[in-house]
VOLUMDREN-690815 format. One line per 4 residues: number of its first residue (from 1); their letters; for each residue z, y, x of C-alpha. Coordinates in nm, 3 decimals. Each point is the difference from the previous one (the first is absolute). Example, Ala and Ser with C-alpha at 12.3 -4.5 7.8 and 13.67 -1.06 7.14 Angstrom:
1 = AS = 0.780,-0.450,1.230; -0.066,0.344,0.137 .
# end
This chain:
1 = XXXX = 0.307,-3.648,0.999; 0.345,0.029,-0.050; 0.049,0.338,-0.215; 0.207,0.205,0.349 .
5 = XXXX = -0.256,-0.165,0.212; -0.230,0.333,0.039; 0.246,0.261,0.038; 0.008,0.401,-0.133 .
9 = XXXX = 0.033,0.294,0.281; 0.116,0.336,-0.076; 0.003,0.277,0.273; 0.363,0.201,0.044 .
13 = XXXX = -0.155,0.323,-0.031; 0.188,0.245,0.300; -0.098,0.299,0.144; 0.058,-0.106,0.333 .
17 = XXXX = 0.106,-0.417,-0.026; 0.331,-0.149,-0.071; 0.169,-0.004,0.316; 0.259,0.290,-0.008 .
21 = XXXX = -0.168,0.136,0.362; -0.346,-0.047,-0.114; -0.076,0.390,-0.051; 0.026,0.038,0.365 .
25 = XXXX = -0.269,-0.267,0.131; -0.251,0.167,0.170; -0.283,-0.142,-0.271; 0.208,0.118,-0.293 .
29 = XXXX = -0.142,0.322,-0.124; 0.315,0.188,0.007; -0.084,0.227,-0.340; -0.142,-0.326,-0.152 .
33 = XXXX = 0.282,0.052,-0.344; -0.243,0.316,-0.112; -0.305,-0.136,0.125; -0.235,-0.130,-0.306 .
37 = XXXX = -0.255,-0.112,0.256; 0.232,-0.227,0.156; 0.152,-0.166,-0.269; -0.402,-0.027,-0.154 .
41 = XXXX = -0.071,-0.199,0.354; 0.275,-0.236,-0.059; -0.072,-0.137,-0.325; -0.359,-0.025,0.060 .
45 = XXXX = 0.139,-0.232,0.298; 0.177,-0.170,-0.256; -0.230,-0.007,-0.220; -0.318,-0.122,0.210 .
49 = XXXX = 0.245,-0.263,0.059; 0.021,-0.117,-0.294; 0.406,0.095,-0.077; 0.058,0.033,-0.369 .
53 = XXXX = 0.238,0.273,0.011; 0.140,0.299,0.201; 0.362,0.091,-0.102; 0.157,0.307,0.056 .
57 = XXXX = 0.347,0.078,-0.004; 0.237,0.270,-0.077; 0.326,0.153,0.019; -0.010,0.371,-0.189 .
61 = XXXX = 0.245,0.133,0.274; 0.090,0.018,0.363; 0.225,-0.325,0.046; 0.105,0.104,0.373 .
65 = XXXX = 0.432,0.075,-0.028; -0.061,0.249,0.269; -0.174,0.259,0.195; -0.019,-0.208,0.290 .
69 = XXXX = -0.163,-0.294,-0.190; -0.253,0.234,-0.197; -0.113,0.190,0.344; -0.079,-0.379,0.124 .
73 = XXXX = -0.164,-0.183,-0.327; -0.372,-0.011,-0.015; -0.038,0.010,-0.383; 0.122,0.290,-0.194 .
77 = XXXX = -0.370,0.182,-0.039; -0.193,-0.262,-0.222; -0.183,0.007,-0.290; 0.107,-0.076,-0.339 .
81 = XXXX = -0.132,-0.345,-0.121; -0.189,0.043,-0.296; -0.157,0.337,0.124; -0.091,-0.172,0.324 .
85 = XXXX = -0.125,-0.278,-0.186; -0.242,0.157,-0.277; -0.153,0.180,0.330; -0.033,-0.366,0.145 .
89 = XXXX = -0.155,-0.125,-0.346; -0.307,0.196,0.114; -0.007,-0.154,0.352; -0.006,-0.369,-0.051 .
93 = XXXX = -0.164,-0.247,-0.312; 0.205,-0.301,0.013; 0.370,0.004,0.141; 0.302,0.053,-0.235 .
97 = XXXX = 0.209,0.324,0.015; 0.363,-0.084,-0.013; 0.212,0.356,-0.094; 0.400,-0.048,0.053 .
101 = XXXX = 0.142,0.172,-0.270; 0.398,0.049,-0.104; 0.087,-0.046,-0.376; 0.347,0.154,0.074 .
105 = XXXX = -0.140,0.394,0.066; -0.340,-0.042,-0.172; -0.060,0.059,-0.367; -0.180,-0.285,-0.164 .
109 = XXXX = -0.300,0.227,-0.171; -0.052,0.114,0.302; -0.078,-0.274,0.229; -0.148,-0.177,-0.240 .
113 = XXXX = -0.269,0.222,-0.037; -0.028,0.086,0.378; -0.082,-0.444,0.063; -0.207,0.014,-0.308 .
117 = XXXX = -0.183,0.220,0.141; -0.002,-0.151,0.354; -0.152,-0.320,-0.147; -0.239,0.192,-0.159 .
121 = XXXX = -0.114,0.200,0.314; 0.009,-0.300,0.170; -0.170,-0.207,-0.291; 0.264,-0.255,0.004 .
125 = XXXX = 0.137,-0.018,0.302; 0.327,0.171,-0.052; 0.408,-0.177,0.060; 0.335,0.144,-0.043 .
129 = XXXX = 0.254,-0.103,0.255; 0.333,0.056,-0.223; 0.283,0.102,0.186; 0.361,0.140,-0.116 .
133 = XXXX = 0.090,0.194,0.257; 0.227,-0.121,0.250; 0.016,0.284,0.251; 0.395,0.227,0.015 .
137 = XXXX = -0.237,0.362,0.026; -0.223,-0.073,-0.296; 0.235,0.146,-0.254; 0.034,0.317,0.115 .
141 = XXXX = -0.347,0.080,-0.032; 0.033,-0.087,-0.401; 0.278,0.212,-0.087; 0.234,-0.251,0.065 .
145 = XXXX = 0.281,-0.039,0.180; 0.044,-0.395,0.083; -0.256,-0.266,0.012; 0.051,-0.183,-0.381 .
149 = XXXX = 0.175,-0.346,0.048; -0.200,-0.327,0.093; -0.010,-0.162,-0.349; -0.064,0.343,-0.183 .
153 = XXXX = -0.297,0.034,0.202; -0.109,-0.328,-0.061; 0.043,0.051,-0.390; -0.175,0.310,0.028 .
157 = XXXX = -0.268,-0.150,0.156; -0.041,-0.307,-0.264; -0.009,0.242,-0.278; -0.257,0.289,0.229 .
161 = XXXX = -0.240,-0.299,0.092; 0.027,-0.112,-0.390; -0.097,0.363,-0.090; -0.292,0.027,0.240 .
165 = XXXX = -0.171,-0.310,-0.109; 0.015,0.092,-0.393; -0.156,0.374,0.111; -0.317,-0.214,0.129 .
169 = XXXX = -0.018,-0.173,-0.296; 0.033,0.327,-0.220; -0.400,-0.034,-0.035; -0.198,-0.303,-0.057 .
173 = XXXX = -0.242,-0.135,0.278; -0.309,0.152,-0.216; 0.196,0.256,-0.194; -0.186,0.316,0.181 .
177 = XXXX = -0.398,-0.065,-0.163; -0.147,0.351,0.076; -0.261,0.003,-0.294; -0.168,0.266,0.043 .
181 = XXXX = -0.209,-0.049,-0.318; 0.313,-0.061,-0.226; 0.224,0.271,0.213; 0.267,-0.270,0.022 .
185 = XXXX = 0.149,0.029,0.329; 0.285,-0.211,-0.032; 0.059,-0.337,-0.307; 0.358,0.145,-0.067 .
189 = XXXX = 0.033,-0.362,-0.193; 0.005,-0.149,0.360; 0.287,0.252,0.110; 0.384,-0.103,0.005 .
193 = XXXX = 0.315,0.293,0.055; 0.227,-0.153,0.181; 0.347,0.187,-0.109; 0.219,-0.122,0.256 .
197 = XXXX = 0.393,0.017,-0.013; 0.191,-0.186,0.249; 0.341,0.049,0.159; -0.174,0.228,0.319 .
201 = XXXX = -0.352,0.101,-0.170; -0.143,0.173,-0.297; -0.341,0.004,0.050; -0.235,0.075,-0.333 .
205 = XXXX = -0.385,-0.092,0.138; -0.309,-0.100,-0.025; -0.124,0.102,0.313; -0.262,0.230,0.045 .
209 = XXXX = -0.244,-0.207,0.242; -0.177,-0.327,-0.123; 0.153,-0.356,0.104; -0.032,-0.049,0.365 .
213 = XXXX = -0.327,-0.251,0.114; 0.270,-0.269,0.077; 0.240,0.019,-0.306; 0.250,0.091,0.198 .
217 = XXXX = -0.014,0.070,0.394; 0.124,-0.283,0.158; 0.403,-0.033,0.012; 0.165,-0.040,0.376 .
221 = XXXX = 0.372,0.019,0.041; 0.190,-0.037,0.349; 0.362,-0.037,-0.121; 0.178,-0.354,0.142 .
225 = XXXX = 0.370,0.090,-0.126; 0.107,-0.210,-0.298; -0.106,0.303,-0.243; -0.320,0.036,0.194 .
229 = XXXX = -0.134,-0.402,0.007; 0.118,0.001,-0.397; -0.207,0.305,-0.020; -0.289,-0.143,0.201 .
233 = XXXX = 0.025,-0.345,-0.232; -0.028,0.244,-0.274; -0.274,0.265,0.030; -0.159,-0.070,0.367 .
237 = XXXX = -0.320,-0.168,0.063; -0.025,0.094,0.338; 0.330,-0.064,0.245; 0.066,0.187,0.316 .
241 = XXXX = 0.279,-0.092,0.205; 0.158,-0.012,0.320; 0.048,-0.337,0.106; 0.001,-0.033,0.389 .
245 = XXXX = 0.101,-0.398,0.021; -0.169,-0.264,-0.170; 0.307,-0.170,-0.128; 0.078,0.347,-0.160 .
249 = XXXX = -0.366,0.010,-0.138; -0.009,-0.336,-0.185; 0.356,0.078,-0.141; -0.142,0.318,-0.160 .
253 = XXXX = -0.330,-0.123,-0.100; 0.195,-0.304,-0.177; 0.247,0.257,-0.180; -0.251,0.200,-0.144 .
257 = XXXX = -0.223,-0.258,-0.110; 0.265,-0.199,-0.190; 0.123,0.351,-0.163; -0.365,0.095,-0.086 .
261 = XXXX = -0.075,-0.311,-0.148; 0.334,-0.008,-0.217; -0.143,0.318,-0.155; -0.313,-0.199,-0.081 .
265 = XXXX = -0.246,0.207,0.241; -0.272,-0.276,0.209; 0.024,-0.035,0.408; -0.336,0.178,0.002 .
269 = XXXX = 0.130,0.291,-0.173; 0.251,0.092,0.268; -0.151,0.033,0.395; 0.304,-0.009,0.264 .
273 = XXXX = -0.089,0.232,0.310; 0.223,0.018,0.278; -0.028,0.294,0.283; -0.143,-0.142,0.302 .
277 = XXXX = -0.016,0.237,0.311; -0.252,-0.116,0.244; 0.001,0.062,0.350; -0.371,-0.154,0.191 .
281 = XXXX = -0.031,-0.105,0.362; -0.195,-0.196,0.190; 0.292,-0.191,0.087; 0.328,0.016,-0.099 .
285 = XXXX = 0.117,0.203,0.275; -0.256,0.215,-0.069; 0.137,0.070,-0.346; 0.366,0.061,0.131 .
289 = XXXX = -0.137,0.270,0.212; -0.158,0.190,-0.264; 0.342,-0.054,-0.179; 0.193,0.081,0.273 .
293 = XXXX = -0.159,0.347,0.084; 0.017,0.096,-0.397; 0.395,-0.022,0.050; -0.006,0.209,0.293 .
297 = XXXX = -0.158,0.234,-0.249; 0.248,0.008,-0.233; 0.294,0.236,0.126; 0.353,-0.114,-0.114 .
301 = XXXX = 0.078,0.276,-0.254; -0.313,-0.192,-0.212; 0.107,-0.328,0.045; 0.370,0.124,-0.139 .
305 = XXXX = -0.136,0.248,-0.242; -0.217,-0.344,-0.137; 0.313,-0.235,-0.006; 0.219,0.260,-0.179 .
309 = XXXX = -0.237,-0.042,-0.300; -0.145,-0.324,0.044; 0.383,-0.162,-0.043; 0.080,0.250,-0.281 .
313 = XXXX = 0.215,0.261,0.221; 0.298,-0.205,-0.039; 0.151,0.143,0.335; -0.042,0.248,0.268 .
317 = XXXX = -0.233,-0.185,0.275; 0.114,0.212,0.234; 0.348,-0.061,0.052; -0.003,-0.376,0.015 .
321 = XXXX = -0.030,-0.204,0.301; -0.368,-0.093,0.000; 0.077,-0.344,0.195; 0.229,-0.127,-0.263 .
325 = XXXX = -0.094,-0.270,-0.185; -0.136,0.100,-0.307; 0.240,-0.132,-0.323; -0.103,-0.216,-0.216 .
329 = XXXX = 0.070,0.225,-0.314; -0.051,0.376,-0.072; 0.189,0.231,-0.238; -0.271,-0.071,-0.314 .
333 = XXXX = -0.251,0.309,-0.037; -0.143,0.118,-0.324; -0.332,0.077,0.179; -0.251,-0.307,0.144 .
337 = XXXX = 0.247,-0.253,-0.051; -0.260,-0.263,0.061; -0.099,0.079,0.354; 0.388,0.090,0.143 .
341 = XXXX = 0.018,-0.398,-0.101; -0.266,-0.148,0.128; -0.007,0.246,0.329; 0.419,-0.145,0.034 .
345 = XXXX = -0.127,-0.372,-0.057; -0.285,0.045,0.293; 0.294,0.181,0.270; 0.244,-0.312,-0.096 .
349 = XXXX = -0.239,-0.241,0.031; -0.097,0.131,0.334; 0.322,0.095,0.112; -0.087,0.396,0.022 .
353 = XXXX = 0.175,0.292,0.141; -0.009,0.329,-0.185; -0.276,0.087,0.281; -0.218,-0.276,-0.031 .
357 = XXXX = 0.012,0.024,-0.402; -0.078,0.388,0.056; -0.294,-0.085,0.189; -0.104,-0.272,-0.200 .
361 = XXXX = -0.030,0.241,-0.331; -0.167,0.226,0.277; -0.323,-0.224,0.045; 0.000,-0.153,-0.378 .
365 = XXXX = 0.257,0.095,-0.225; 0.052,-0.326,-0.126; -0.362,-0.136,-0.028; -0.147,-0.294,0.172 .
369 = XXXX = -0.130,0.072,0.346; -0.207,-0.206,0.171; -0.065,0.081,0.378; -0.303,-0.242,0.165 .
373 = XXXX = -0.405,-0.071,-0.029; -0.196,-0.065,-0.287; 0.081,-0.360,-0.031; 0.335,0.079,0.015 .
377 = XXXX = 0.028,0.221,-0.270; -0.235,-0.177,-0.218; 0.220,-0.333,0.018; 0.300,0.221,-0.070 .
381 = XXXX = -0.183,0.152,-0.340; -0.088,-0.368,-0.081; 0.321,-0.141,0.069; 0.137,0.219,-0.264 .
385 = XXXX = -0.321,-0.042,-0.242; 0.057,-0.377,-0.007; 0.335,-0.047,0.028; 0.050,0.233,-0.371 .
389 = XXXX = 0.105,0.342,0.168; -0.294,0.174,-0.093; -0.329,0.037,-0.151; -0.107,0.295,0.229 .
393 = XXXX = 0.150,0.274,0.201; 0.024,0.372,0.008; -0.090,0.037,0.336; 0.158,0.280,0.152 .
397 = XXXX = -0.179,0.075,0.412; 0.277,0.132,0.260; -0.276,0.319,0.076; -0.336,0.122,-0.205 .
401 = XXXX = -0.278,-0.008,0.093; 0.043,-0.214,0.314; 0.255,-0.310,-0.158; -0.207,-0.006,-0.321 .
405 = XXXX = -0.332,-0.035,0.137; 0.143,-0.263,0.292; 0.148,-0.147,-0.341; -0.387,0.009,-0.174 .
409 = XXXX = -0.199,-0.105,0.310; 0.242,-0.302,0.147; 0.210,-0.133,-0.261; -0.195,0.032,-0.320 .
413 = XXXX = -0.342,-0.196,0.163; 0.287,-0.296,0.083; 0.105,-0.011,-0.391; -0.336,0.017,-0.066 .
417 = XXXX = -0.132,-0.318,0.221; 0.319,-0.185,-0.191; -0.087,0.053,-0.320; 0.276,0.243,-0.078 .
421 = XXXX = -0.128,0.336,-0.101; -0.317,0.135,-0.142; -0.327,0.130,0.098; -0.035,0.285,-0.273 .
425 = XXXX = 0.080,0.121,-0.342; -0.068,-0.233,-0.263; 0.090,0.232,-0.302; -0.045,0.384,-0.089 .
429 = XXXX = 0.384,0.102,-0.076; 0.310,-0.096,0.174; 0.154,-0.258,-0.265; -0.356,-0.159,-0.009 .
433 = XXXX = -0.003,-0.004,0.394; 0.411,-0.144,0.024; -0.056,-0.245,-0.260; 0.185,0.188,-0.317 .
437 = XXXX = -0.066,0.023,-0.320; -0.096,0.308,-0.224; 0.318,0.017,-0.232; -0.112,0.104,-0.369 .
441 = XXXX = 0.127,0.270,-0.169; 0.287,-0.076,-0.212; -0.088,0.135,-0.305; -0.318,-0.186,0.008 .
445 = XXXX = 0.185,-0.309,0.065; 0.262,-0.003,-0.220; -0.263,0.066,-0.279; -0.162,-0.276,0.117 .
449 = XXXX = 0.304,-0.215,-0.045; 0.067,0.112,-0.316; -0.359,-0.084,-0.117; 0.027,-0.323,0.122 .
# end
C-alpha cells in the first residue's frame, strides 16, 4: 500500500462540537465544559472506534471583545487540558491524549514535568500540541501588557521546545534501578544537568520525574504562517492545520515536506493533519438541514464576537457594511497571521461579502467542511489522502455526542469497507500506534557517536 493509503483520525476534543451554535442543540448537554463524564463518553466513542488521538485545545483567556459576545459564546467554562486529560488517562487504554500548551506564558520546567508525567499516567500515550499564543487578551493575564511580536514568539518557542526536550532527557531510559538490596535508588552516572542559557530561558535541570514511556510525548504544532510551517519543518511530527480547499491542502503539504526534508528529517517522521468538520445525512439535504438549524443557533453577537478574533481584530465588525465585498488584503495582524490569510484567500475566491465570510468562520472557522452522506464525505477525505493533502484528519463533529457518533456509525464503516482506516490498535503507546519512532536520549546518543 501506498504509505497515506490507510489514513490517521484524531477527534477535535469540544465541550459541546465545533459549530459556534452547537451549545444550544437540544442533544448537547448544556454544562458538558465541567462535565468529566461527558468528555469520558466521548473518547471512549473515539476510542472504540479505533481514533488514535483526542486533541484538546486551549486559549488561557476569554477571547470574546465584548460583553455581548461573551453572554452568547458556549465555551468559556472548560477544563484545563492536561488536568482533564490525566483524569481521561484512567478512562480509556489505547487513544492518544493531545494537551495544547503555549510556550509563550508557560515556564519550560514546568510543563515539562506536567507531559512527563501525563505519558507516564497514561503509559505512553501522552502529545503536546505547541502553540505560541496568538490570542490579543492572553497577555494581560501574564503580567503583560501587549501580546509579544510574531517572530519573538516564534523564537521563544524554538528555544522553549529545545528546553523541554533536553529536561526529558535529564535521566537515562534505565537511570531510576530501585535496588532495594544495594539502596541505590537512582545510577547518578546515567543522569545529565542540563544548565540552560538562552536569549529567553535559564533553566538549570534535571528534572525530577523519570524519562517519559515515549522519549518524549509526541510533538504536534498547528502554526501555517511562514514562522509557523518553518517551525513545523523543524520540531513537529504531527501537523494540524486548517486547510478547507484541496488546492490549498496539497500546496501546504508540499511546503512542509520540502522544508522538513531540507532539514534532513524522513516523510514518516512528520504526519500532516488537516481539520475536517463533518456534517452526516442521509442525503445531502439532509446534512444542510442539520447545518442550517445550527446557524439559526448561533445569535449574531457570536458570529461577530468569532470573526473579530478569528481575522486578528484588525477592524471594528460592526461599523462596516456587512454586504461589501470583502478586500482582498487586511491591515497585517501580529496575532494568527496564518488563518486571516487563508480565511481572505477562501472569501476572494468565492467572491464573499463581509456577511457571508462572518458566517462562514461561524460554522468552521476556516476548516474543511463537508456537508453530505457517508460516501460523500469519505470520497472527500480520500480525495485529499491521494491527491498529497493529507495523511489523516483531525476530525472536528459540528455537535457531540450526536455528529460524532453519526460520524463513528456511517462514515467510519465506509472507510473501513475501502480499505482506508483501521479496525483497532496495533501498538501500546501513541508513537507506536501513529507510526513514530522512540527518539533516544541525546546524551546516550551522542556517546554513542563518539564511541563509534
Amino acid at each position: 500500500m501506498p504509505r497515506n493509503s490507510e489514513m490517521k483520525l484524531g477527534l477535535f476534543l469540544n465541550q459541546a462540537g465545533y459549530h459556534e451554535g452547537a451549545w444550544r442543540d437540544p442533544d448537547v448537554p448544556a454544562n458538558g465544559g465541567v462535565d468529566i463524564d461527558h468528555y469520558a463518553h466521548l473518547a471512549r466513542i473515539a476510542e472504540d472506534a479505533a481514533f488514535h488521538f483526542i486533541f484538546l485545545a486551549d486559549t488561557p483567556s476569554v477571547m470574546e471583545p465584548d460583553q455581548a459576545a461573551i453572554a452568547r459564546a458556549g465555551r468559556n467554562d472548560s477544563f484545563e487540558p492536561i488536568t482533564l486529560l490525566s483524569s481521561l488517562s484512567s478512562r480509556t487504554r489505547n487513544i492518544g491524549l493531545v494537551a495544547t500548551a503555549t510556550t509563550t506564558y508557560q515556564q519550560p520546567y514546568h510543563l515539562a514535568r506536567m507531559l512527563a508525567s501525563l505519558d507516564h499516567l497514561s503509559a505512553g500515550r501522552a502529545a503536546w500540541n505547541i502553540v505560541t499564543s496568538g490570542h490579543e487578551f492572553e497577555a494581560g493575564n501574564f503580567g503583560q501588557e501587549d501580546l509579544l511580536d510574531h517572530e519573538i514568539r516564534y523564537a521563544r518557542a524554538r528555544e522553549f521546545v529545545e528546553v523541554v526536550k533536553g529536561l526529558w532527557d535529564t535521566w537515562e531510559d534505565d537511570a531510576f534501578v530501585r535496588d532495594k538490596k544495594t539502596g541505590i535508588y537512582v545510577d547518578t552516572t546515567r543522569l545529565h544537568q542540563l544548565n540552560h542559557r538562552g536569549p529567553f530561558l535559564s533553566v538549570r535541570g534535571p528534572l525530577n520525574v523519570a524519562r517519559p514511556p515515549q522519549g518524549y510525548p509526541v510533538l504536534v504544532q498547528a502554526g501555517a504562517s511562514d514562522a509557523g510551517i518553518s517551525f513545523a519543518a523543524e520540531f513537529a511530527e504531527v501537523v494540524f492545520t486548517a486547510q478547507p480547499l484541496l488546492e490549498g491542502g496539497k500546496e501546504f503539504y508540499a511546503t512542509l515536506r520540502t522544508k522538513a526534508r531540507a532539514l534532513g528529517r524522513e516523510d514518516d517522521e512528520v504526519l500532516i493533519m488537516p481539520g475536517l468538520l463533518p456534517i452526516v445525512g442521509k442525503t445531502t439535504q439532509d446534512a444542510a438541514e442539520i447545518l442550517r438549524r445550527l446557524q439559526e443557533y448561533t445569535h449574531i453577537d457570536a458570529r461577530m464576537g468569532l470573526a473579530h478574533r478569528v481575522l486578528g481584530s484588525v477592524m471594528d465588525l460592526r461599523t462596516i457594511d456587512l454586504d461589501a465585498r470583502v478586500p482582498d488584503a487586511l491591515p497585517r495582524t501580529n496575532l494568527v497571521q496564518s488563518r486571516q490569510q487563508l480565511l481572505l484567500e477562501v472569501a476572494a475566491r468565492r467572491n464573499m461579502t463581509w456577511r457571508q465570510l462572518i458566517s462562514f468562520i461561524s460554522d468552521g472557522k476556516g476548516h474543511l467542511m463537508v456537508l453530505g452522506t457517508p460516501d460523500e464525505i469519505a470520497d472527500v477525505m480520500i480525495e485529499f489522502l491521494d491527491h498529497d493533502a493529507a495523511d489523516g484528519f483531525n476530525v472536528m463533529p459540528a455537535t457531540v455526542p450526536g455528529g460524532l457518533k453519526d460520524f463513528v456509525e456511517l462514515v467510519v464503516p465506509e472507510l473501513r469497507r475501502r480499505g482506508r482506516f483501521r479496525s483497532g490498535y496495533s501498538g501500546l503507546t501513541l508513537r507506536e500506534n501513529i507510526g513514530l519512532k522512540r527518539p533516544p536520549n541525546r546524551y546516550v546518543h551522542a556517546k554513542w557517536k563518539r564511541l563509534s
